[in-house]
N, C-alpha and C positions, 0 to 999 in steps of 0.2 A: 729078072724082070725090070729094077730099077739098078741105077750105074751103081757101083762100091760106096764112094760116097753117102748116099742117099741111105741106100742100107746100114752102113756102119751110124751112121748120124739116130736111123729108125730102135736100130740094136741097142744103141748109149740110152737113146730115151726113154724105152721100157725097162733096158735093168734100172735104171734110178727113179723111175716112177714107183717101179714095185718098190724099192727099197725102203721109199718116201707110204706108199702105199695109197699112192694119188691115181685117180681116173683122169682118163685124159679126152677131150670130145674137140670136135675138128667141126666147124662150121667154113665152109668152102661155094665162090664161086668161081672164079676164074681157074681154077685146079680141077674143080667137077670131081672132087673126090679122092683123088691122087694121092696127096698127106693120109688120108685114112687109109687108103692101099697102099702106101708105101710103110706105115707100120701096119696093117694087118698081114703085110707078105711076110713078115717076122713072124715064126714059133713062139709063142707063149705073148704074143702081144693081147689073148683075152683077158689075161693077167689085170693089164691094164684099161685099154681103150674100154671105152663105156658107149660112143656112139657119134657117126656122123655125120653133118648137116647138109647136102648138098645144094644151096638154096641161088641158082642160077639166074633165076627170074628176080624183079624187083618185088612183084606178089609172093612168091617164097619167100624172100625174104621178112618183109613184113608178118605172111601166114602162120612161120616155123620158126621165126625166132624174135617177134615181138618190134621189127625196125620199124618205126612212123613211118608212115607214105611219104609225112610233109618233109622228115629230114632227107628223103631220098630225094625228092622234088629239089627240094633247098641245096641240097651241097650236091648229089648224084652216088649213084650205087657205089662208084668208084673215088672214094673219100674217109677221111679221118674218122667223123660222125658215124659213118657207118658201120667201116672196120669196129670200131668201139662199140656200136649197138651188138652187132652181131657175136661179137666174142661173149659178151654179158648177155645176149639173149640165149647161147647157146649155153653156158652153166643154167641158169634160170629154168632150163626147157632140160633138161637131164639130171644125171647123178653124180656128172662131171664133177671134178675138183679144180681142172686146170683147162682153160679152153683156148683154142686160136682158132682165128678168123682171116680169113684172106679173100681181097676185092680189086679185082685189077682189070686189066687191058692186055689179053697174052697176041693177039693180032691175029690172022695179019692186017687186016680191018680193024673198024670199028673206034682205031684214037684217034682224035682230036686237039688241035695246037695246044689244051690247057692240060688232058690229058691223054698224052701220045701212046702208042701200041706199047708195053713193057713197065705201064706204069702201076702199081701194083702197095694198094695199103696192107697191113699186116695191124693185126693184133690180139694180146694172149690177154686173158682175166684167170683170176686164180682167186679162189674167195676169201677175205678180207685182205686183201691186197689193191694197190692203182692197177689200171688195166694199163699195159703197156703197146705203145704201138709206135711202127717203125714203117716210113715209107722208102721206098726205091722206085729205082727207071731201070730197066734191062733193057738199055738203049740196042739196037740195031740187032734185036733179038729176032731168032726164028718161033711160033708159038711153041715149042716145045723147046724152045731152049728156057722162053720165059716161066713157063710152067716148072722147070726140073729146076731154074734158079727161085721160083717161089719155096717150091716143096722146101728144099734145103733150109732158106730160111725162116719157112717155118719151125721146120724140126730142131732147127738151133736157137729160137725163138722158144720153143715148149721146153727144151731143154735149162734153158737160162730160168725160165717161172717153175719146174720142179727142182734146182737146186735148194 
């Protein structure tokens, strides 16, 4: 279903989840869910995963994981602020221990000179821990190419906050 990579990255992060014995919850829009199927396409991922956020809209957003309207207004869906609201809205809204967020631009539409197609925030929160977040470009991507370079660095991203 998803390339070896992706898999093998899904496989690493559940054995060491469990071993940590941390849940893991996925709040997503520009992936539309994908990280969450990419570790629930793994056996024994109920193990871990506790639940995930699909929140596409700027209204989901705000509904389902607590983001202000006005930071979305103020910076856009697709930003730092948000990434960071969403990662912490999604522990806060579950039983998660470890969560990531991901807000982007996968295309082939939709970017903008400030933020172009492939432009894509990330960020994980883990309870009493900083929430950590990490921006990139997957410049002259196809929308699934940007999607399968999110997932990855998501799941290497979750991986790094459950060591």
């Amino acid at each position: 279903m998803f390339p070896l990579e992706i898999e093998t990255l899904a496989r690493l992060l559940i054995d060491e989840a469990r071993e940590r014995s941390l849940r893991i919850v996925a709040a997503e829009s520009c992936t539309g869910g994908l990280v969450a199927g990419a570790i629930c396409a793994i056996s024994g991922a109920s193990d871990v995963f506790e639940r995930g956020f699909v929140t596409y809209t700027n209204r989901a957003k705000s509904e389902m994981l607590g983001v202000p309207g006005d930071l979305i207004a103020d910076h856009g869906a697709v930003s730092e602020p948000v990434a960071r609201m969403m990662a912490e809205g999604a522990l806060a809204n579950s039983n998660g221990h470890v969560a990531v967020a991901i807000t982007g631009v996968a295309g082939p539409g939709g970017g903008s000179p400030l933020k172009p197609v492939g432009t894509v925030h990330f960020a994980v929160a883990r309870a009493n821990r900083s929430v950590v977040h990490r921006h990139e470009r997957f410049d002259g991507e196809t929308r699934e190419a940007v999607q399968l370079a999110a997932i990855r660095t998501a799941l290497e991203m979750l991986r790094d906050a459950v060591a």
